[in-house]
VOZA-889256 format. One record per residue (C-alpha): residue number from 1; residue in one letter; z, x, y. Coordinates in pm, 1 decimal, padded with zeros to 6 digits. Each point is the difference from the previous one (the first is absolute). Layout:
residues N
+-----+----+----------+----------+----------+
:   i : aa :       c3 :       c1 :       c2 :
+-----+----+----------+----------+----------+
: NUM :  A :        Z :        X :        Y :
...
+-----+----+----------+----------+----------+
end
This chain:
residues 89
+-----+----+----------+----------+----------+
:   i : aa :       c3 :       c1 :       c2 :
+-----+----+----------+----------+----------+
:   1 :  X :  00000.0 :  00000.0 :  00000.0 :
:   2 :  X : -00006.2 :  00325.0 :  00229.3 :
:   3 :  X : -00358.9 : -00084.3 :  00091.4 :
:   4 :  X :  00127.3 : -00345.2 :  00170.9 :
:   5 :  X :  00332.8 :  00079.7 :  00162.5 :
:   6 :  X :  00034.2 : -00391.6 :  00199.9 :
:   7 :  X : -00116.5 : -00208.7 : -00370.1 :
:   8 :  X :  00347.8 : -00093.8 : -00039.2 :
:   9 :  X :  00118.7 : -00012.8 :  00406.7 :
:  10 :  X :  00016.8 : -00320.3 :  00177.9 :
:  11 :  X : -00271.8 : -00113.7 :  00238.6 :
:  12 :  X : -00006.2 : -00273.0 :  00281.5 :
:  13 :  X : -00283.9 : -00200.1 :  00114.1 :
:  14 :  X :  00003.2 : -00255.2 :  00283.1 :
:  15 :  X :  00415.5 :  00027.5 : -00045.5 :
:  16 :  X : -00039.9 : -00094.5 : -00404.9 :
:  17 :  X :  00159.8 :  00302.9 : -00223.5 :
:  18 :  X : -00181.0 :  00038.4 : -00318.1 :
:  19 :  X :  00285.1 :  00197.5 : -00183.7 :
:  20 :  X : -00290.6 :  00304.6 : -00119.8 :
:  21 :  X : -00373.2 :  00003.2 : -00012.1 :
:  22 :  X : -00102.8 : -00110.2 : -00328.0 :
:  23 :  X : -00236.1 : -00278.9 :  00038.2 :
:  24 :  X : -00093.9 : -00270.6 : -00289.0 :
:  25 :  X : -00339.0 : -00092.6 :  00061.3 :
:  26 :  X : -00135.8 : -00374.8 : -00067.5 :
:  27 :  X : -00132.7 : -00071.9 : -00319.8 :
:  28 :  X : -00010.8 : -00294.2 : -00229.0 :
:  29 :  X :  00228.1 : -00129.5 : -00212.7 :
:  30 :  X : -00098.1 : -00269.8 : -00149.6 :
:  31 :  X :  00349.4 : -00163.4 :  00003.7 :
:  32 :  X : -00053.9 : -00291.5 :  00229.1 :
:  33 :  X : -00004.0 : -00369.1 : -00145.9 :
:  34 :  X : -00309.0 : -00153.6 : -00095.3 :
:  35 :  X : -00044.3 : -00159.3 :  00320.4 :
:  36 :  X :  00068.4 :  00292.6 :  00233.2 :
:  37 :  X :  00380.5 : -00037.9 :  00066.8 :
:  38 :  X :  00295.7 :  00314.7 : -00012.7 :
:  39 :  X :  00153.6 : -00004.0 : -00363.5 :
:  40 :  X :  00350.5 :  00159.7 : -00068.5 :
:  41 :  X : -00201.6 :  00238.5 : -00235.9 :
:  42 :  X : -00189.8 :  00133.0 :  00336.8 :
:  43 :  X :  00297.6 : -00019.7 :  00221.6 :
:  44 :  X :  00198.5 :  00236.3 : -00299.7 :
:  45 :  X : -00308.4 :  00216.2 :  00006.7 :
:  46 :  X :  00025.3 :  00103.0 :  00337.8 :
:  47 :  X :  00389.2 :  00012.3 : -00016.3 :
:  48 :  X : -00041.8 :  00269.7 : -00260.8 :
:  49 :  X : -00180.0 :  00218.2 :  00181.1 :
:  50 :  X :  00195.7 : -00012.5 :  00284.3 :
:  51 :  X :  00298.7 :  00076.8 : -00145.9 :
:  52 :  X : -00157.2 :  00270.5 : -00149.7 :
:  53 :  X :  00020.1 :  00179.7 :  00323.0 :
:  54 :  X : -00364.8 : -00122.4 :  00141.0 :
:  55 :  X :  00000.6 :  00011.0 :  00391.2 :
:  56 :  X : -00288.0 : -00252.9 :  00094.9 :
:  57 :  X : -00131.0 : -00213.7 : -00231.5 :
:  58 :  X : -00328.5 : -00187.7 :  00118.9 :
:  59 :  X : -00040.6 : -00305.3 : -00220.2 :
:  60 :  X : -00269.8 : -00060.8 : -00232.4 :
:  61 :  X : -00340.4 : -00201.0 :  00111.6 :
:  62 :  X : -00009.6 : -00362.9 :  00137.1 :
:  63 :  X : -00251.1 : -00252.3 :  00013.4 :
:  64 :  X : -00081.2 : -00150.4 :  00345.9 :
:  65 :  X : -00248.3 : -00263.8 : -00063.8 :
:  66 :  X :  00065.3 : -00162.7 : -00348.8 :
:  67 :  X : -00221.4 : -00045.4 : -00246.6 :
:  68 :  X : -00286.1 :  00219.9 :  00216.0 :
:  69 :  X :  00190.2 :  00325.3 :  00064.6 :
:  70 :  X :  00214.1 :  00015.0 : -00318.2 :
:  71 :  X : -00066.0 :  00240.6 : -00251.2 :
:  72 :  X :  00180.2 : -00126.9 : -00349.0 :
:  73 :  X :  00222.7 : -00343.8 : -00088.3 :
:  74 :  X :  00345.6 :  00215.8 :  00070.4 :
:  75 :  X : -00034.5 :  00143.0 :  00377.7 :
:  76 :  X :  00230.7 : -00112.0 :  00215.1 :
:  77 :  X : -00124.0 : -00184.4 :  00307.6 :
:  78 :  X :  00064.8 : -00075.3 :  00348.3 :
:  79 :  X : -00230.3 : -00246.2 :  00136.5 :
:  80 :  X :  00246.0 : -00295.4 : -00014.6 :
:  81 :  X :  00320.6 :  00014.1 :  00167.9 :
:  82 :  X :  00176.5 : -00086.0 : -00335.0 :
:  83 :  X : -00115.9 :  00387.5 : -00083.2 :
:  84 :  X :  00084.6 :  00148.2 :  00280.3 :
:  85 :  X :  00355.9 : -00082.1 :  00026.8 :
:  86 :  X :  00073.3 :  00136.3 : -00355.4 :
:  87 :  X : -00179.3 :  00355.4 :  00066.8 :
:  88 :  X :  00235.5 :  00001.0 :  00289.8 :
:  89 :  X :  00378.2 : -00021.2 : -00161.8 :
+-----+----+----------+----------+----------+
end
């Protein structure tokens, strides 16, 4: 870890603290419910890797326009309020 000295230091953007600089990319899960909604299964995915000492986790891909712009029967979506609300808690 000599090569990167700051991986495991805090950094602050816009006042937010990540606690170090590892970053989860989004990528698919395939964990949401049939019809696009958050599952526990997802929500303990995500939990998992967080506690596992991940500093920023950016979540998985979401469909905006539903049935056009989804890609597969278990994406979650947020083109309904009903959607959005859950990707939010």
């Amino acid at each position: 870890m000599s090569h990167y000295p700051h991986l495991f230091s805090p950094l602050t953007i816009n006042g937010m603290t990540i606690k170090n600089r590892i970053i989860m990319p989004p990528m698919g899960t395939n964990l949401a419910s049939l019809n696009g909604e958050v599952t526990q299964e997802q929500i303990d995915y995500y939990e998992l890797r967080a506690r596992g000492g991940t500093g920023l986790i950016t979540i998985e891909n979401i469909c905006i326009d539903f049935p056009f712009a989804s890609n597969g029967t278990t994406q979650l979506r947020i083109d309904n309020d009903q959607y959005i609300r859950a990707c939010s808690n």
